[in-house]
C-alpha positions in Angstrom: 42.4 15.7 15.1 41.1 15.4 19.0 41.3 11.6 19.3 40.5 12.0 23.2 37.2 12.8 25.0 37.8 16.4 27.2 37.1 14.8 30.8 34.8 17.0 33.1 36.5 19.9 35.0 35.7 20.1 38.5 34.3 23.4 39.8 37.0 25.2 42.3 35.9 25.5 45.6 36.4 29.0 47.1 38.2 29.9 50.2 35.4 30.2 53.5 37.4 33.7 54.0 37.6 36.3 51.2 40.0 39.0 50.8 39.6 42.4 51.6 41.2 42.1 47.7 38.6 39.8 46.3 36.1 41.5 48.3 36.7 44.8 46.2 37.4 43.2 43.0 33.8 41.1 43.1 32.1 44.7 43.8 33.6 46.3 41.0 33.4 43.3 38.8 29.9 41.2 39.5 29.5 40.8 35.6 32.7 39.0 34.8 32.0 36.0 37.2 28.7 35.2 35.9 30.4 33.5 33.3 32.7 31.1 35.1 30.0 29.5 36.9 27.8 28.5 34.2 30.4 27.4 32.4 31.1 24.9 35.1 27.8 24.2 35.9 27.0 23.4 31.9 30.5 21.1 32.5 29.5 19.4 35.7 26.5 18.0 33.8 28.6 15.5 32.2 28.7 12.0 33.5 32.2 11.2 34.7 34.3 8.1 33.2 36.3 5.6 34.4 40.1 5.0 34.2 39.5 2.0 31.6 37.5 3.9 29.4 40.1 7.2 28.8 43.5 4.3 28.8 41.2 1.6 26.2 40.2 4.6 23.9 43.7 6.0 22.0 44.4 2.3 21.2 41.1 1.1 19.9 40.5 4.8 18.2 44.1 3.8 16.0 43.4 0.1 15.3 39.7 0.3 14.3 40.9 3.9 12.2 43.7 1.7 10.6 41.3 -0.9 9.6 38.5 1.0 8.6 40.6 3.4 6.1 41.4 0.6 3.2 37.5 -0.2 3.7 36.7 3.9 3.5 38.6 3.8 0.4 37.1 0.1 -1.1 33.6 1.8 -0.6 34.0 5.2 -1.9 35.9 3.7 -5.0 32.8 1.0 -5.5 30.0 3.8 -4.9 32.2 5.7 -7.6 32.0 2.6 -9.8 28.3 2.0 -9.4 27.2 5.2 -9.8 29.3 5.2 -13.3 28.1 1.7 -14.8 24.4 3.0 -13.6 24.6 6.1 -15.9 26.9 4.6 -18.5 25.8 1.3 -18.7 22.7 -0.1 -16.6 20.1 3.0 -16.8 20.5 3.0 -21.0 20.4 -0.8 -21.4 17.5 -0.9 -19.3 16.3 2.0 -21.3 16.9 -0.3 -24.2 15.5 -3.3 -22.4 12.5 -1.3 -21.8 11.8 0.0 -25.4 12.5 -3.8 -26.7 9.9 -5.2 -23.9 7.3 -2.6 -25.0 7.9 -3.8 -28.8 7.7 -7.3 -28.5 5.0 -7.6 -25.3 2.9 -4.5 -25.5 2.5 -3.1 -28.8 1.3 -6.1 -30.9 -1.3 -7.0 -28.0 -2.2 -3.1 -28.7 -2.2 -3.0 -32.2 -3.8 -6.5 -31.8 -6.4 -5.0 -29.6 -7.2 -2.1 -32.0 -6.8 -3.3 -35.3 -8.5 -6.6 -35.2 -10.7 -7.0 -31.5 -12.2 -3.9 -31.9 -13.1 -3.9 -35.4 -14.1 -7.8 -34.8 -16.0 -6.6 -31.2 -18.0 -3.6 -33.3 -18.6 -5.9 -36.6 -20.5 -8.2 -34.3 -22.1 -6.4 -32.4 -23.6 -4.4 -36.2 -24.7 -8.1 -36.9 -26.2 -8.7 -33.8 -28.4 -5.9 -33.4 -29.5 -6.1 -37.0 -29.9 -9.9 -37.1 -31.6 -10.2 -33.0 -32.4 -7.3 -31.9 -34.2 -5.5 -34.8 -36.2 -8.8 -35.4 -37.3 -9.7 -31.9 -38.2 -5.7 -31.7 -40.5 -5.9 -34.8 -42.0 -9.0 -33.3 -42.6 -7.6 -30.3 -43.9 -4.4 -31.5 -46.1 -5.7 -34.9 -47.3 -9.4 -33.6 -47.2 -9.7 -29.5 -48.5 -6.0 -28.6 -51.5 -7.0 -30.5 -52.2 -10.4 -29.6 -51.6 -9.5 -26.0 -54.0 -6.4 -26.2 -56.8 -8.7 -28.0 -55.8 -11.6 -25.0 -56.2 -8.6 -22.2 -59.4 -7.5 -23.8 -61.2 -11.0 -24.0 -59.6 -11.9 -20.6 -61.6 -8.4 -19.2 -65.0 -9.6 -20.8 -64.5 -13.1 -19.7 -63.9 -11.4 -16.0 -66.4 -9.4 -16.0 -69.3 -12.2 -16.8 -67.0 -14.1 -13.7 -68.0 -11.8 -11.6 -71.6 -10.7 -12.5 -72.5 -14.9 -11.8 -69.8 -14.5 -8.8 -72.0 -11.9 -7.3 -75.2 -13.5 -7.9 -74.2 -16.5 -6.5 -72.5 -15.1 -3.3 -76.2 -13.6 -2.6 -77.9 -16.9 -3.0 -75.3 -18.0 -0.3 -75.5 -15.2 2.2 -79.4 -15.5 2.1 -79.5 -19.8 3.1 -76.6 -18.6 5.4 -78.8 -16.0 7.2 -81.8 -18.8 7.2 -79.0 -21.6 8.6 -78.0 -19.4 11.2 -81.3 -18.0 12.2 -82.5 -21.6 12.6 -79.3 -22.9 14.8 -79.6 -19.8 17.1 -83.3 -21.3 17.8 -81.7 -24.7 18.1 -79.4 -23.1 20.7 -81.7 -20.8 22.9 -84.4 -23.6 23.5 -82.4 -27.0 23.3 -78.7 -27.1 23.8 -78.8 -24.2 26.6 -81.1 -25.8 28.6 -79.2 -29.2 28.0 -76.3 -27.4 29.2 -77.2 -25.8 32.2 -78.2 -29.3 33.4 -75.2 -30.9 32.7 -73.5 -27.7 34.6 -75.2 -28.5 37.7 -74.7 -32.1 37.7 -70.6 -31.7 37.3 -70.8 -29.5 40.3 -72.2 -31.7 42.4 -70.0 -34.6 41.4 -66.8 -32.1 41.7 -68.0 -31.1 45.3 -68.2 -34.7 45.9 -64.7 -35.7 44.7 -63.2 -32.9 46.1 -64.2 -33.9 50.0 -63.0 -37.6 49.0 -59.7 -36.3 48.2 -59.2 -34.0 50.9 -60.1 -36.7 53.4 -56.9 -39.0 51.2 -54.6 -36.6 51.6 -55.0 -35.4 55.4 -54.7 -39.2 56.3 -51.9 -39.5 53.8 -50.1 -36.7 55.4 -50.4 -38.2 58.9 -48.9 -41.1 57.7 -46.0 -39.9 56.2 -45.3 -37.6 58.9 -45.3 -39.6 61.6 -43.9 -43.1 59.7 -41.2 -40.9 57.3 -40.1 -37.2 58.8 -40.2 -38.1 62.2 -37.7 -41.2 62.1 -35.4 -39.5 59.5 -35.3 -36.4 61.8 -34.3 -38.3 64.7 -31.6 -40.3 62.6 -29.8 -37.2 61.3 -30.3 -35.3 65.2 -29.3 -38.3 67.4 -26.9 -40.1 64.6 -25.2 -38.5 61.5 -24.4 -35.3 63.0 -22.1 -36.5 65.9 -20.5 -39.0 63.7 -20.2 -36.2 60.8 -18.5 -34.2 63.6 -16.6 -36.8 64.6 -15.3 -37.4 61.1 -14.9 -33.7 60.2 -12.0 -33.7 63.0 -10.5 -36.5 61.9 -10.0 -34.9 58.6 -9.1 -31.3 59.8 -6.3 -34.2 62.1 -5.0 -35.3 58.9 -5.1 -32.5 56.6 -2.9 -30.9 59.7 -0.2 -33.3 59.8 0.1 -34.2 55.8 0.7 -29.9 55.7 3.3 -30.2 58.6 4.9 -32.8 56.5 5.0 -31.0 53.2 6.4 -27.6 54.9 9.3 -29.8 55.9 9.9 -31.0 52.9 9.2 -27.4 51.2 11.6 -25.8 53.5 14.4 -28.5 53.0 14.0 -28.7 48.9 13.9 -24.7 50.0 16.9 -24.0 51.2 18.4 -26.8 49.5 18.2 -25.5 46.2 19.0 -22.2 47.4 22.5 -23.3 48.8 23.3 -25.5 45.7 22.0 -22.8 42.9 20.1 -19.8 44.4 23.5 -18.2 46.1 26.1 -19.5 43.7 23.9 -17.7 40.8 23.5 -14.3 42.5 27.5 -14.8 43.5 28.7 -15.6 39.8 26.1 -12.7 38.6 27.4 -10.5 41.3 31.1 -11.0 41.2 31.7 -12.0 37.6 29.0 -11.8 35.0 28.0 -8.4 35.7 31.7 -6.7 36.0 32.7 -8.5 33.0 29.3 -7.3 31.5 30.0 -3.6 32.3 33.3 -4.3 30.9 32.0 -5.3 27.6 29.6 -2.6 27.6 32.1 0.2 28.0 34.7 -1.6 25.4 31.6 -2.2 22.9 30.6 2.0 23.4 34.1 2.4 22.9 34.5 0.5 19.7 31.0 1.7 18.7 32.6 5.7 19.0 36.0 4.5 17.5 34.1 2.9 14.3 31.9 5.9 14.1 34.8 8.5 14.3 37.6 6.4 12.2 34.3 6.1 9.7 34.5 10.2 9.4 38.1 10.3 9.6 38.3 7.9 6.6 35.6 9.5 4.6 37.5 12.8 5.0 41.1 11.0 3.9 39.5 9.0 1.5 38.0 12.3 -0.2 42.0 14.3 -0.1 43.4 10.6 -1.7 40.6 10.8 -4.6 41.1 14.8 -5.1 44.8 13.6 -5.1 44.3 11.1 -7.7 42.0 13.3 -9.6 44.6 16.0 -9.8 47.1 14.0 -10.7 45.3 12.2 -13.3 44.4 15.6 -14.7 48.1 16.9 -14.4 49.6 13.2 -16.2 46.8 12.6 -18.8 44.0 15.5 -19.1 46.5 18.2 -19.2 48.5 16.9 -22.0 46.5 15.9 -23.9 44.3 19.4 -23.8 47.8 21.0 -24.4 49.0 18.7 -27.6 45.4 19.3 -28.9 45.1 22.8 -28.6 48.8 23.4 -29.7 49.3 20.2 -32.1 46.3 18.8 -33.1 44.2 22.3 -33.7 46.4 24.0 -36.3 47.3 21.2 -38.2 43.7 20.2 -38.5 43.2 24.1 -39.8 46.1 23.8 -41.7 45.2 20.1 -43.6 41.6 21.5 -43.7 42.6 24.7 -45.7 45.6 23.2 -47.9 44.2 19.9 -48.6 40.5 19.8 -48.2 39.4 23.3 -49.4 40.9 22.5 -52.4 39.9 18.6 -52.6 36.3 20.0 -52.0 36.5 22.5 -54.5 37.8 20.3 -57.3 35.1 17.3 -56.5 32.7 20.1 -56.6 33.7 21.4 -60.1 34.0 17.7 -61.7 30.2 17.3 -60.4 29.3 20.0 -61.8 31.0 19.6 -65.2 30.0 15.7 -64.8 26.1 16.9 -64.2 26.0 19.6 -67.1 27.5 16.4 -69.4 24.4 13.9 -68.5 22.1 16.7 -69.1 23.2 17.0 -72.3 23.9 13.5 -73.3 19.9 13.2 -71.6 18.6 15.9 -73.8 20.3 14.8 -77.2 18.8 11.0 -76.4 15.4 13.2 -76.0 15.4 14.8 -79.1 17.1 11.6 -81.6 13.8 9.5 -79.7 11.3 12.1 -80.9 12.6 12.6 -84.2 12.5 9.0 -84.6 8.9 8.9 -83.5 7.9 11.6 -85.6 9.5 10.0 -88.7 8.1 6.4 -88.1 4.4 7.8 -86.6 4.0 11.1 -87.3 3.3 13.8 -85.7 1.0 13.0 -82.9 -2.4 15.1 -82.7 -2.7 18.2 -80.5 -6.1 18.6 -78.2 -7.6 21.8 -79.3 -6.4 24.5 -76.9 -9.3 25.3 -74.2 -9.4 29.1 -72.6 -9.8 29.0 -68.6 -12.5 27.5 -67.1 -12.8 29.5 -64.5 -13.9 33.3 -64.9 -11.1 35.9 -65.3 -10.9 38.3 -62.5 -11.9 41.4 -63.7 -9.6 44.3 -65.2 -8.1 46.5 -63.5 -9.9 50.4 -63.8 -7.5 52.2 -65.8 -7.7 55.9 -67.1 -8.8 54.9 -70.8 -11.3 52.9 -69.7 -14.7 53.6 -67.9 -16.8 51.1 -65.8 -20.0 53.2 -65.2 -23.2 52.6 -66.5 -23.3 56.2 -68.9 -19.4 56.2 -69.8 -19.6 52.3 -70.6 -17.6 51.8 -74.5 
């Protein structure tokens, strides 16, 4: 049992100077040191380990293997124990549990279901179709298809005669329409067009006449505003509010300055003020102690991890030779024995007790059955016959029916050579 992890071998350097001896000896043999070199180039893949790791390793390998056997054992003696009370006890009482589920919840609601719903559902349904549906169906078929074909064919007629006067008076209508429009279109062409066409005129030369009115208002208008409105505001915002915008605008690029010199100060002070207090003293504890004690844990935690794995194996392989141990020996104290004082003991006095005693036991029983049986029968038989004398002398005897010959038609004989069957050798 390797408890320790093979460190990496390091490849051998050669000498810068061969032999004339190793000359000669690579020439004759270039095959053989093929192999040497990959083997230490597949070794020198492996990533080297520290000091701590190879001392902390045998230690932690025997405590964690000496604590884990008594648990190896514990589990493989409760899987035992499970997996007996599941096929002894739990799988046939829930077998059990099952059936007496399905007989108390599922096969009354079945029988339920088909012994009384159904026959109830189909019963109703019998009545309902004979008691609605056959009735509205005759209705339907013997007193509505009727009526509504007499209905259909008096609604026709009465549509018809609807539109025969519908026709005759949409006639009448487009004939005083024609005359209507015939008599507006003169009403148009000599009156209202002519009455138009003056009016036309007229509105232009009123329009012509408002329109000069207003152009005169607005160029007058626009003089005005131009000269009492843009012109002063121009000069205001040429002569006024731009220099004192500019003015303002560097007062404010002035301050803006300074109150950003002020805050850099401040930045830079809070800056390196936090970095002295907790910046540096964080990267120094992280640096000098959290991370060495980190790579610490990691290599005794992946040593512990390894130890549990492998004691784990160990235990399961020590834990199976103690069970085959305890097997055997349970078979060599109790199974053995037993086997032996049944198959040496137990076997021929059982053939001897079942030959001497219970051959003959059986035998005996059997006769005194037998005798006992014949004895009823006959006891049975006389009782018969007294109850039918008796019968007969207090009744009479009781009247036969006539005997009746079969039924049925005999098969017929079978051809022999006395007898003939054809039609000119029939008796």
């Amino acid at each position: 049992m390797d408890l320790e992890k093979r460190t990496a071998r390091q490849p051998v350097e050669p000498s810068a100077e061969p032999t004339a001896g190793q000359t000669a000896g690579r020439q004759q043999t270039p095959v053989r040191q093929q192999a040497p070199v990959r083997q230490q180039t597949h070794e020198g893949q492996q990533t080297p380990e520290g000091c701590l790791a190879v001392v902390i390793r045998i230690p932690v390998r025997i405590v964690v293997l000496v604590l884990v056997v008594p648990v190896r054992m514990a589990w493989d003696v409760l899987v035992v124990v499970g997996r007996f009370l599941t096929d002894a006890v739990l799988r046939p009482v829930g077998r059990a549990l099952l059936w007496v589920g399905r007989a108390v919840f599922v096969w009354p609601w079945v029988a339920l279901w088909r012994y009384v719903v159904v026959p109830v559902a189909l019963g109703l349904g019998w009545l309902g179709y004979r008691l609605l549906v056959v009735p509205v169906v005759w209705v339907y078929r013997y007193a509505l298809t009727p009526v509504g074909h007499a209905i259909a064919w008096v609604a026709a007629g009465i549509w018809g005669g609807v539109v025969w006067v519908a026709t005759g008076l949409w006639a009448g209508v487009v004939w005083v329409a024609r005359g209507v429009w015939a008599g507006l279109g003169w009403l148009y062409r000599w009156t209202l067009a002519p009455l138009g066409r003056g009016v036309a005129w007229l509105a232009r030369g009123v329009g012509v006449g408002i329109a000069a009115v207003a152009v005169a208002l607005f160029t007058a208008v626009a003089w005005l505003v131009r000269h009492l409105l843009v012109v002063p505001v121009v000069w205001l915002y040429r002569y006024a509010l731009t220099p004192v915008g500019h003015a303002v605008a560097w007062v404010a690029r002035g301050v803006v300055r300074l109150v950003r010199m002020i805050f850099a100060g401040l930045w830079l002070g809070v800056y390196w003020t936090l970095r002295v207090l907790l910046v540096l003293p964080a990267i120094a504890v992280w640096r000098w102690v959290l991370t060495p004690v980190g790579r610490l844990l990691v290599v005794v935690g992946r040593e512990i991890r390894d130890a549990l794995g492998h004691a784990w194996r160990v235990a399961g392989r020590i834990s199976l030779v103690v069970g085959r141990f305890l097997a055997n020996l349970f078979r060599w104290i109790f199974v053995e024995p037993t086997r032996w004082v049944y198959r040496t003991v137990l076997t021929p006095a059982g053939h001897f007790v079942r030959d001497a005693v219970w051959k003959p036991v059986a035998a005996a029983g059997r006769a005194v059955g037998r005798t006992t049986r014949q004895a009823l029968a006959t006891a049975r038989e006389s009782v018969r016959q007294a109850r039918a004398g008796v019968r007969s002398a207090l009744f009479g005897q009781p009247t036969r029916p006539p005997s009746v010959h079969g039924r049925e038609p005999r098969a017929a004989e079978t051809r022999t050579l006395g007898s003939s069957k054809t039609a000119l050798t029939k008796d």
